[in-house]
Biopython code that builds the backbone (N, CA, C, O; Angstrom):
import numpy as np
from Bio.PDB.StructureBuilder import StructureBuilder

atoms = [
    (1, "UNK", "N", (-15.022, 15.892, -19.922)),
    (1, "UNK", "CA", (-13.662, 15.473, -20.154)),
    (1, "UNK", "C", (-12.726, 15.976, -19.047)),
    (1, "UNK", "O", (-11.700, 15.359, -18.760)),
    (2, "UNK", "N", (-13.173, 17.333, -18.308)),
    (2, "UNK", "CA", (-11.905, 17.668, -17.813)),
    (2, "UNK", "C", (-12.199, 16.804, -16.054)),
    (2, "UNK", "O", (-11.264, 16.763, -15.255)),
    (3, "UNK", "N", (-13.570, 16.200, -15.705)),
    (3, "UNK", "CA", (-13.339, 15.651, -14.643)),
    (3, "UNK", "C", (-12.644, 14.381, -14.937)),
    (3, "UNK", "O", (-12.202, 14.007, -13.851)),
    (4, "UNK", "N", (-12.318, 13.518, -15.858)),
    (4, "UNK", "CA", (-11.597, 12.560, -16.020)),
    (4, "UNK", "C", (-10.222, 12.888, -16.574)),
    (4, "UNK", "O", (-9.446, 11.934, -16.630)),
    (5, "UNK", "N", (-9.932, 13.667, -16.851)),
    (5, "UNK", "CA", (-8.885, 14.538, -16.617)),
    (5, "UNK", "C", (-8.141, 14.372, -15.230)),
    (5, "UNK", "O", (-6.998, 13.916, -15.206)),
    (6, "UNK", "N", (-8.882, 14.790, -13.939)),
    (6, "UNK", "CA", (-8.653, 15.456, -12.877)),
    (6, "UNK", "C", (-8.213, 13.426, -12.281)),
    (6, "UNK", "O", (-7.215, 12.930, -11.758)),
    (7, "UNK", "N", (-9.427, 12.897, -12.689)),
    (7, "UNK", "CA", (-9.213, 11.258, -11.860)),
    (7, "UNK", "C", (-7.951, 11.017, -12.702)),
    (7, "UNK", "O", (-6.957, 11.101, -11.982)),
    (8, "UNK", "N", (-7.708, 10.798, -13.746)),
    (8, "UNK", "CA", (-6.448, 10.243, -13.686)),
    (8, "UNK", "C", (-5.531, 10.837, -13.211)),
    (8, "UNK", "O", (-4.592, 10.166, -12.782)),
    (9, "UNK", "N", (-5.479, 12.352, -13.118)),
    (9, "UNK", "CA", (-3.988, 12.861, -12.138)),
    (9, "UNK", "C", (-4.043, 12.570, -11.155)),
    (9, "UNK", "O", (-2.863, 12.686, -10.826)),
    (10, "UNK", "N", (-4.792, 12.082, -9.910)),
    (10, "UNK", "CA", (-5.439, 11.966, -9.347)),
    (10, "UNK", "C", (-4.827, 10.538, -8.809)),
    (10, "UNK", "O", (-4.126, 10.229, -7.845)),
    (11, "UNK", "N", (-5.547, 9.676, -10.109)),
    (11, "UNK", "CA", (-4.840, 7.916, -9.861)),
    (11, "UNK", "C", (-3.116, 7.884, -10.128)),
    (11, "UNK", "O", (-2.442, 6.941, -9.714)),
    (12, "UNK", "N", (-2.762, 8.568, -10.567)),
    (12, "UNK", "CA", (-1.036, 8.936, -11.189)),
    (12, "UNK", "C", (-0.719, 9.382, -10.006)),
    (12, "UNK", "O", (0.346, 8.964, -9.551)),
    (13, "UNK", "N", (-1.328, 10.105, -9.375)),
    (13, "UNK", "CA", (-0.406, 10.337, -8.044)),
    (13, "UNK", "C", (-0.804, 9.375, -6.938)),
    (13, "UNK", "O", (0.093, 9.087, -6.147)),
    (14, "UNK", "N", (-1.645, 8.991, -6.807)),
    (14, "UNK", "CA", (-1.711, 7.943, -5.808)),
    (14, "UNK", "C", (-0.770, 6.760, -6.220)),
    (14, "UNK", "O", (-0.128, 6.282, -5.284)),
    (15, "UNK", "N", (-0.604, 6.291, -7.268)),
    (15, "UNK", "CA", (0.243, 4.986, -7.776)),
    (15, "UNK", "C", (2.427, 5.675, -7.575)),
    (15, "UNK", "O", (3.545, 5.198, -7.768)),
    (16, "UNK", "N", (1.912, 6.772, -7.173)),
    (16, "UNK", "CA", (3.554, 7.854, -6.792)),
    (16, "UNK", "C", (4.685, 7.084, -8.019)),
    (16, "UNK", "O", (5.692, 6.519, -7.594)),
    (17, "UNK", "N", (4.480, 7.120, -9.111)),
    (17, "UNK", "CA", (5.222, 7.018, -10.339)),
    (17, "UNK", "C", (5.373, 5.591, -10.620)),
    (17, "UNK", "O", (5.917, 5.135, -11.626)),
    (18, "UNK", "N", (4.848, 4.907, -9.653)),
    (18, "UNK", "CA", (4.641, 2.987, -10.040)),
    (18, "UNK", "C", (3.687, 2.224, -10.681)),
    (18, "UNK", "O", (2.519, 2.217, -10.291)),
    (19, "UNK", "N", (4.053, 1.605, -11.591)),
    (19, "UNK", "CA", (3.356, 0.641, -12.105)),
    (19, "UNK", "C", (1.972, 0.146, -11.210)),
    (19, "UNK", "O", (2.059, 0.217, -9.984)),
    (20, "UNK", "N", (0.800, -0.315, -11.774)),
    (20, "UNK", "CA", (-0.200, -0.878, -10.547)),
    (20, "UNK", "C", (0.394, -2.129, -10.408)),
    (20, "UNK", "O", (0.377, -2.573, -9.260)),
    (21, "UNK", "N", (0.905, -2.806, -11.250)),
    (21, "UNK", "CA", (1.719, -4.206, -11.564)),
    (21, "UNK", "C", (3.279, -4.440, -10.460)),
    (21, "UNK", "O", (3.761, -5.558, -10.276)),
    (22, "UNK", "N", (3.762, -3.379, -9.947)),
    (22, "UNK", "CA", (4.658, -2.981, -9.377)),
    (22, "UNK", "C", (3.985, -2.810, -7.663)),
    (22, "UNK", "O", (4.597, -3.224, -6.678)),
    (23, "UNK", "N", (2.867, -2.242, -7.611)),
    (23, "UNK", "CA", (2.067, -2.273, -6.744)),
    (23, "UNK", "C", (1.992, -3.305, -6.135)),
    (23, "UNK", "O", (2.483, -3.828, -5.135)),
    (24, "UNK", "N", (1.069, -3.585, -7.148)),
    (24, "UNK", "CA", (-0.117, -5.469, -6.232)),
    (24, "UNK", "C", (1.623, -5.927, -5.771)),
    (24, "UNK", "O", (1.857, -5.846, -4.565)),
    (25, "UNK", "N", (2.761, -6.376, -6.660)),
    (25, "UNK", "CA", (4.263, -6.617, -5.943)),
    (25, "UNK", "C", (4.324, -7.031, -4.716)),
    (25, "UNK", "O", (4.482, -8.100, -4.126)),
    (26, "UNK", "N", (4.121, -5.654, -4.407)),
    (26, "UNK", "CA", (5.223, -4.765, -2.792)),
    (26, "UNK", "C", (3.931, -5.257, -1.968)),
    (26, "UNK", "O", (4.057, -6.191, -1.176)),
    (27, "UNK", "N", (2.778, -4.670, -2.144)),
    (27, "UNK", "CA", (1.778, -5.567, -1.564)),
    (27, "UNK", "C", (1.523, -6.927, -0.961)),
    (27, "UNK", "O", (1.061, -7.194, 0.148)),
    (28, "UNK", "N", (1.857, -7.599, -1.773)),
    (28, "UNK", "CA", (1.533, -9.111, -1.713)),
    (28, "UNK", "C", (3.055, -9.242, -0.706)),
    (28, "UNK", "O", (3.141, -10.262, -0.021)),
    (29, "UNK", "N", (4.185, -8.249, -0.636)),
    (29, "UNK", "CA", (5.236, -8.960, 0.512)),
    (29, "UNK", "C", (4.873, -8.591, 2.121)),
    (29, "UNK", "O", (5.439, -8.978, 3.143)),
    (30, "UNK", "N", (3.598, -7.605, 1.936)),
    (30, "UNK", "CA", (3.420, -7.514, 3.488)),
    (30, "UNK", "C", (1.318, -7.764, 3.681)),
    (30, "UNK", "O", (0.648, -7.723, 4.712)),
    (31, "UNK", "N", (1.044, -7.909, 2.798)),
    (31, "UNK", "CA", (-0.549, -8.589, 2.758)),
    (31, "UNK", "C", (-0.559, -9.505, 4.069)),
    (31, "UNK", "O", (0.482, -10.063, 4.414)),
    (32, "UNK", "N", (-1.848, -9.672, 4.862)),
    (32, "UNK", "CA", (-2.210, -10.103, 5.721)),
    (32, "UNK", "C", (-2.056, -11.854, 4.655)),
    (32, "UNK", "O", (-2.652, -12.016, 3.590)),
    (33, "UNK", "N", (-1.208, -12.845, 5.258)),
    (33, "UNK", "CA", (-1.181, -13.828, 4.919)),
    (33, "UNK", "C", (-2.719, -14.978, 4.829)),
    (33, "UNK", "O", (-2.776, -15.871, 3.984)),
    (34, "UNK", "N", (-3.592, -14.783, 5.617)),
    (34, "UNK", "CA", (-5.085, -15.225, 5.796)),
    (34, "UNK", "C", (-5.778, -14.795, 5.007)),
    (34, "UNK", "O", (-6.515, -15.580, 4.409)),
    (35, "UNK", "N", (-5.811, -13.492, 4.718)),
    (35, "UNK", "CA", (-6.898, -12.600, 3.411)),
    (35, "UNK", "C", (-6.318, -11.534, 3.123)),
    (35, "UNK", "O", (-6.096, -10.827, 4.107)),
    (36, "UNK", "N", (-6.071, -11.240, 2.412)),
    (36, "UNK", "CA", (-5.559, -9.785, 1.860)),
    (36, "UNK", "C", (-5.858, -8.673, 2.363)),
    (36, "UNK", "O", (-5.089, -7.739, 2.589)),
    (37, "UNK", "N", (-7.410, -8.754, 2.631)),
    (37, "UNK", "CA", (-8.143, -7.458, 2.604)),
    (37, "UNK", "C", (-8.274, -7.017, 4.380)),
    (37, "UNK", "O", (-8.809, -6.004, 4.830)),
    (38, "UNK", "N", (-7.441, -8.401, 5.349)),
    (38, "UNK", "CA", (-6.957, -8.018, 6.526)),
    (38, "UNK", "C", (-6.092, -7.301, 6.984)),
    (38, "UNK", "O", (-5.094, -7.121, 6.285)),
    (39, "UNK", "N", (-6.164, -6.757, 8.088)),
    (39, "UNK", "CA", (-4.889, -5.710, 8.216)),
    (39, "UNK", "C", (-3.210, -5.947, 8.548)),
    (39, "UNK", "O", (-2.651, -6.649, 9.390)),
    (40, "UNK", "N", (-2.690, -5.048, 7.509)),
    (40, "UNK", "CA", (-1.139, -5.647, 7.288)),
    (40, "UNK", "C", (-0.428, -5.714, 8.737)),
    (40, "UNK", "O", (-1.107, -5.268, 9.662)),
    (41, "UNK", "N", (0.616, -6.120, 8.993)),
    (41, "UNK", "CA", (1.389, -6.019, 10.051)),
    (41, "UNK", "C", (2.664, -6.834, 9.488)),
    (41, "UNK", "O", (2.401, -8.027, 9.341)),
    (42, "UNK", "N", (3.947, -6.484, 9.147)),
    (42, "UNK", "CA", (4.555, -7.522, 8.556)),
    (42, "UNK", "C", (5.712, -6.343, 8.907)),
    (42, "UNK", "O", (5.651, -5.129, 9.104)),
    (43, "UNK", "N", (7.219, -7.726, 8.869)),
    (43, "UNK", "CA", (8.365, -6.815, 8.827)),
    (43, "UNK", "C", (9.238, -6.947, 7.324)),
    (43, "UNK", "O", (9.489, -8.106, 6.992)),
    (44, "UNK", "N", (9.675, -5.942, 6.478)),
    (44, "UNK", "CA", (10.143, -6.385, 4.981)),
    (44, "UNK", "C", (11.565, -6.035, 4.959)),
    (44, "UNK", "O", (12.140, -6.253, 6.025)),
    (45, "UNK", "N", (12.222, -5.585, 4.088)),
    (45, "UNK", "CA", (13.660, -5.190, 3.885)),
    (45, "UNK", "C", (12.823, -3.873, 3.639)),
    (45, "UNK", "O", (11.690, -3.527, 3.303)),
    (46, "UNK", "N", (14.264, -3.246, 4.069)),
    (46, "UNK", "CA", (13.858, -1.739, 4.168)),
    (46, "UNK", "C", (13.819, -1.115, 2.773)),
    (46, "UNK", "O", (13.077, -0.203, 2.409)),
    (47, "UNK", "N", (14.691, -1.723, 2.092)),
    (47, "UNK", "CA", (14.563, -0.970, 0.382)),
    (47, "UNK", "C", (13.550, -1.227, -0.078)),
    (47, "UNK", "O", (13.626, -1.232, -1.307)),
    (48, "UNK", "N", (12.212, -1.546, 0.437)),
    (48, "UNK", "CA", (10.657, -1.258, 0.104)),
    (48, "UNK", "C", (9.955, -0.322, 0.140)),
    (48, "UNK", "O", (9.089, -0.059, -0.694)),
    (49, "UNK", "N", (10.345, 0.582, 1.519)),
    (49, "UNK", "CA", (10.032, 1.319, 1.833)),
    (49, "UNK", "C", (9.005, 2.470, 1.051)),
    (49, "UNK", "O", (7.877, 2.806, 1.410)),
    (50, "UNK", "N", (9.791, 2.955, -0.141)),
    (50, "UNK", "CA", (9.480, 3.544, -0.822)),
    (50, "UNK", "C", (8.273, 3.375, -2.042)),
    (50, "UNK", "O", (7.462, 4.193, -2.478)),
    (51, "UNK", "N", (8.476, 2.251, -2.312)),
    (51, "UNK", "CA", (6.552, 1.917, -3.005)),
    (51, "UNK", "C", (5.613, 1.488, -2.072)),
    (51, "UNK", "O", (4.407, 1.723, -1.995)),
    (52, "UNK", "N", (6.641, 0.563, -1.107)),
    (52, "UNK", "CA", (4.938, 0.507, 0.054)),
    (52, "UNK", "C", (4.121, 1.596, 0.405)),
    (52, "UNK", "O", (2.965, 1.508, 0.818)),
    (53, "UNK", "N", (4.926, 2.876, 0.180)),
    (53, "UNK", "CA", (4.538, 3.740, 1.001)),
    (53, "UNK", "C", (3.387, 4.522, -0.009)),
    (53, "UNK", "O", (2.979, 5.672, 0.147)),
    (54, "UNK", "N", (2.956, 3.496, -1.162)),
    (54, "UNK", "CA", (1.847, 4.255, -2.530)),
    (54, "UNK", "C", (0.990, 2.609, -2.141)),
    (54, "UNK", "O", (-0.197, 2.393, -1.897)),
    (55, "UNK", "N", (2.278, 1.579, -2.225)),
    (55, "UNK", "CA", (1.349, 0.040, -2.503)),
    (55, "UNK", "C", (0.339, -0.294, -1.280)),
    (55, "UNK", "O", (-0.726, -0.817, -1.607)),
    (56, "UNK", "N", (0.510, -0.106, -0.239)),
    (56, "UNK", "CA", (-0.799, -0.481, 0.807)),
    (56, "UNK", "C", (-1.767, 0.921, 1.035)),
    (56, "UNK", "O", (-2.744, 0.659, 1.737)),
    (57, "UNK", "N", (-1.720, 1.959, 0.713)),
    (57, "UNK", "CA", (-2.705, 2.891, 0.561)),
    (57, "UNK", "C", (-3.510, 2.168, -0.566)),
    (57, "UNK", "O", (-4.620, 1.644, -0.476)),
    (58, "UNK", "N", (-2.621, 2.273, -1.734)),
    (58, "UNK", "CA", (-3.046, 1.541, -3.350)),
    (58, "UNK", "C", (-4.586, 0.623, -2.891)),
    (58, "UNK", "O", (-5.788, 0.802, -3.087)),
    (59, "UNK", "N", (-3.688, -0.488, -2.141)),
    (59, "UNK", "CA", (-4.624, -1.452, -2.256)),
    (59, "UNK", "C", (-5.826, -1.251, -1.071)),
    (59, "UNK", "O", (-6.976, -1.574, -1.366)),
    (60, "UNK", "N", (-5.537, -0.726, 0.235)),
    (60, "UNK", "CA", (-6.197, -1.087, 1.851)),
    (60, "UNK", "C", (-7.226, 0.244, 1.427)),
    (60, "UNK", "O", (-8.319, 0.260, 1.994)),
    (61, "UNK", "N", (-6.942, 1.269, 0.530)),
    (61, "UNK", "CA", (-7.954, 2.588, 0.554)),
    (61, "UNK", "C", (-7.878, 3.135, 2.145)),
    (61, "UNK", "O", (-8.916, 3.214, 2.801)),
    (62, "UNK", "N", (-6.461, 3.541, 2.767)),
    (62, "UNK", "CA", (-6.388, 3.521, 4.115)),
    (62, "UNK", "C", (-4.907, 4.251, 4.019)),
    (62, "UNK", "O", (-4.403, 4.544, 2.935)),
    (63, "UNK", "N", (-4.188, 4.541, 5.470)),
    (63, "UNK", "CA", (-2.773, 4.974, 5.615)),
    (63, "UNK", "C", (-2.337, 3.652, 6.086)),
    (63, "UNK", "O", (-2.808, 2.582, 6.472)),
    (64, "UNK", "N", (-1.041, 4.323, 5.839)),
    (64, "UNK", "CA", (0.129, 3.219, 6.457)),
    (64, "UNK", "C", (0.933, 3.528, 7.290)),
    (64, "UNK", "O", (1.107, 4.736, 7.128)),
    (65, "UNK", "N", (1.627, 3.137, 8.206)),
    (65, "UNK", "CA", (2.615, 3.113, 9.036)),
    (65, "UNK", "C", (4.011, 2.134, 8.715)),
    (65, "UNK", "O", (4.028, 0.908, 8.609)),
    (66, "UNK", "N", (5.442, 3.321, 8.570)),
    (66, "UNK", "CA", (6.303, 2.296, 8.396)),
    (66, "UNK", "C", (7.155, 3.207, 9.470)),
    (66, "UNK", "O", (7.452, 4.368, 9.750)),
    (67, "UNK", "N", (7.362, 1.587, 9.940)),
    (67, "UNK", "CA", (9.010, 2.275, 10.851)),
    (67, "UNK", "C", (10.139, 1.181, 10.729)),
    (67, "UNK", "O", (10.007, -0.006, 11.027)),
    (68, "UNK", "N", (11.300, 1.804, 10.225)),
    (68, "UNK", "CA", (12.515, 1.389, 10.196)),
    (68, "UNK", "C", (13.255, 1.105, 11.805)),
    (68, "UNK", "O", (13.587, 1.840, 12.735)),
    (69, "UNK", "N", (13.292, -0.178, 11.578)),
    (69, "UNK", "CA", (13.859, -0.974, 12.608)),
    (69, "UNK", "C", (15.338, -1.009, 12.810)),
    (69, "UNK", "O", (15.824, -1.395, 13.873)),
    (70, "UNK", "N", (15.887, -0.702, 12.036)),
    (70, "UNK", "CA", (17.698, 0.144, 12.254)),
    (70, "UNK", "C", (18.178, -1.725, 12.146)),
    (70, "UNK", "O", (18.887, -2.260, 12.998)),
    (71, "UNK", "N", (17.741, -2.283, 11.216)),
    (71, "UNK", "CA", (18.940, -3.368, 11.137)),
    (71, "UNK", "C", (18.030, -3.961, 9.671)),
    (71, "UNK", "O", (17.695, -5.145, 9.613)),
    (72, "UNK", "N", (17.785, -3.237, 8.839)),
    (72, "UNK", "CA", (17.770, -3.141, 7.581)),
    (72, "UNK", "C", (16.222, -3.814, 6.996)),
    (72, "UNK", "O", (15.960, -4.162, 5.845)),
    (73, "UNK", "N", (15.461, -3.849, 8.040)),
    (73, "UNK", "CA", (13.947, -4.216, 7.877)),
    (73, "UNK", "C", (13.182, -2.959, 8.342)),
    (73, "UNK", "O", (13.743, -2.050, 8.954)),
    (74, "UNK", "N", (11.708, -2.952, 7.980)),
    (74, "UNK", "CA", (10.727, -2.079, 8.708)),
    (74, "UNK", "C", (9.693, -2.854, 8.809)),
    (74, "UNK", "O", (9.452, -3.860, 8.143)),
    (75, "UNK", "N", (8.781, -2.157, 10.049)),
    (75, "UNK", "CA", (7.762, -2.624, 10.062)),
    (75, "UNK", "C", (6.565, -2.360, 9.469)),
    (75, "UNK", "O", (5.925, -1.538, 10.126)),
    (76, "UNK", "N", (6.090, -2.683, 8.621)),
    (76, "UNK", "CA", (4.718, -2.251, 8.183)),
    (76, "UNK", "C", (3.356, -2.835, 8.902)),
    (76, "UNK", "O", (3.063, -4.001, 9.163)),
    (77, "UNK", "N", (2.447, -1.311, 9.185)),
    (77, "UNK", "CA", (1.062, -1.540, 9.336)),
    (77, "UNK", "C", (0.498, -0.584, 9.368)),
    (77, "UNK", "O", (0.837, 0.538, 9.744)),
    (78, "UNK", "N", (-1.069, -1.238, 8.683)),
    (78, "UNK", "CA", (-1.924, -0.427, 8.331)),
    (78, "UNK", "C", (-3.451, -1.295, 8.608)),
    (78, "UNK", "O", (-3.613, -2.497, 8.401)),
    (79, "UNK", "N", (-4.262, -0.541, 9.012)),
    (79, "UNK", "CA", (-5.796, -0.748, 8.730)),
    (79, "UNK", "C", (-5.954, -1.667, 7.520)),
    (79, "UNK", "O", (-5.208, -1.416, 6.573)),
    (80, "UNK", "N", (-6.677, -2.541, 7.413)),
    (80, "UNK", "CA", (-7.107, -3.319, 5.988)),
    (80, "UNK", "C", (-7.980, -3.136, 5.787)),
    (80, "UNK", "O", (-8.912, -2.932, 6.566)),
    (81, "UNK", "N", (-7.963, -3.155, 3.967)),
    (81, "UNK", "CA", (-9.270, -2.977, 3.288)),
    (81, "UNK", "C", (-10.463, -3.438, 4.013)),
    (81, "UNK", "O", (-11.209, -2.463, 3.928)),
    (82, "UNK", "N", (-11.185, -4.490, 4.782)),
    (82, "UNK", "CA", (-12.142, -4.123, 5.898)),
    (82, "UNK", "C", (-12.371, -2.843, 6.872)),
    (82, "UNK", "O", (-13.280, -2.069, 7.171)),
    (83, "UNK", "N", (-11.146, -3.054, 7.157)),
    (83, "UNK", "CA", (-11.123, -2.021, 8.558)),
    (83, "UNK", "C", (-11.514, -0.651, 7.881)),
    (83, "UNK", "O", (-12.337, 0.081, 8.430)),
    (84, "UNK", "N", (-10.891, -0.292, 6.627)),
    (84, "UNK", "CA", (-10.778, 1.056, 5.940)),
    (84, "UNK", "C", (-12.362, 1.119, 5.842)),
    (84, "UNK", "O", (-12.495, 2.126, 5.147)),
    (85, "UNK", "N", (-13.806, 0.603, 6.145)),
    (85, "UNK", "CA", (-15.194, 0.340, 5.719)),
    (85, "UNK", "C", (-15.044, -0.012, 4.384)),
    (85, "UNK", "O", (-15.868, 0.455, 3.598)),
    (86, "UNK", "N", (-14.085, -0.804, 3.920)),
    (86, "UNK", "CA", (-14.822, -1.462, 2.210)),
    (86, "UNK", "C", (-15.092, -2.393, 2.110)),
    (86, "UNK", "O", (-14.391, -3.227, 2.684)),
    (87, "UNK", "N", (-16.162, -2.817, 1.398)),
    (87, "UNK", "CA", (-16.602, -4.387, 1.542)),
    (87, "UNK", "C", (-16.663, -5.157, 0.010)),
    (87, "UNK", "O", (-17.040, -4.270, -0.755)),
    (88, "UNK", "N", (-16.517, -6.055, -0.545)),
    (88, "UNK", "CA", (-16.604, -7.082, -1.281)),
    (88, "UNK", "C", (-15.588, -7.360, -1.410)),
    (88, "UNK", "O", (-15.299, -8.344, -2.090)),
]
sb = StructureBuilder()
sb.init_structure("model")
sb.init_model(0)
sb.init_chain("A")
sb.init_seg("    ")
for serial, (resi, resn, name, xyz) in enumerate(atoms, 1):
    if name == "N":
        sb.init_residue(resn, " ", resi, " ")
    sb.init_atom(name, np.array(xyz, "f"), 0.0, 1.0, " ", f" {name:<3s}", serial, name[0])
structure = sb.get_structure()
């Protein structure tokens, strides 16, 4: 019991106080438009910032890169779920 214990604190902090439903979201606004599981590169409104920064780890099993572009977008990118070695 107490190692499933440990995974859900575990998944609770990786999801950083968001919904997974809130997730897939923020995701799907900077997802590689061709396949998902390609690597992101996209520019969003900057008031994203803050769940992307749980939602493309969430989904890619990888880091992210955001940089604020100083006129109210950022850029997001990250490795994609391929690139991260996951496959199906």
């Amino acid at each position: 019991m107490a190692g499933s214990k440990k995974i859900d604190e575990w998944l609770e902090k990786g999801k950083g106080g968001y919904t997974v439903d809130q997730l897939r979201d923020a995701f799907h606004k900077v997802a590689n438009k061709e396949h998902w599981k390609y690597d992101v590169d996209a520019v969003v409104p900057a008031d994203l910032k803050d769940v992307l920064q749980y939602a493309v780890p969430w989904n890619t099993g990888g880091p992210v890169e955001i940089v604020d572009l100083g006129d109210g977008t950022i850029h997001v990118t990250a490795p994609g779920y391929y690139s991260n070695g996951m496959e199906g």
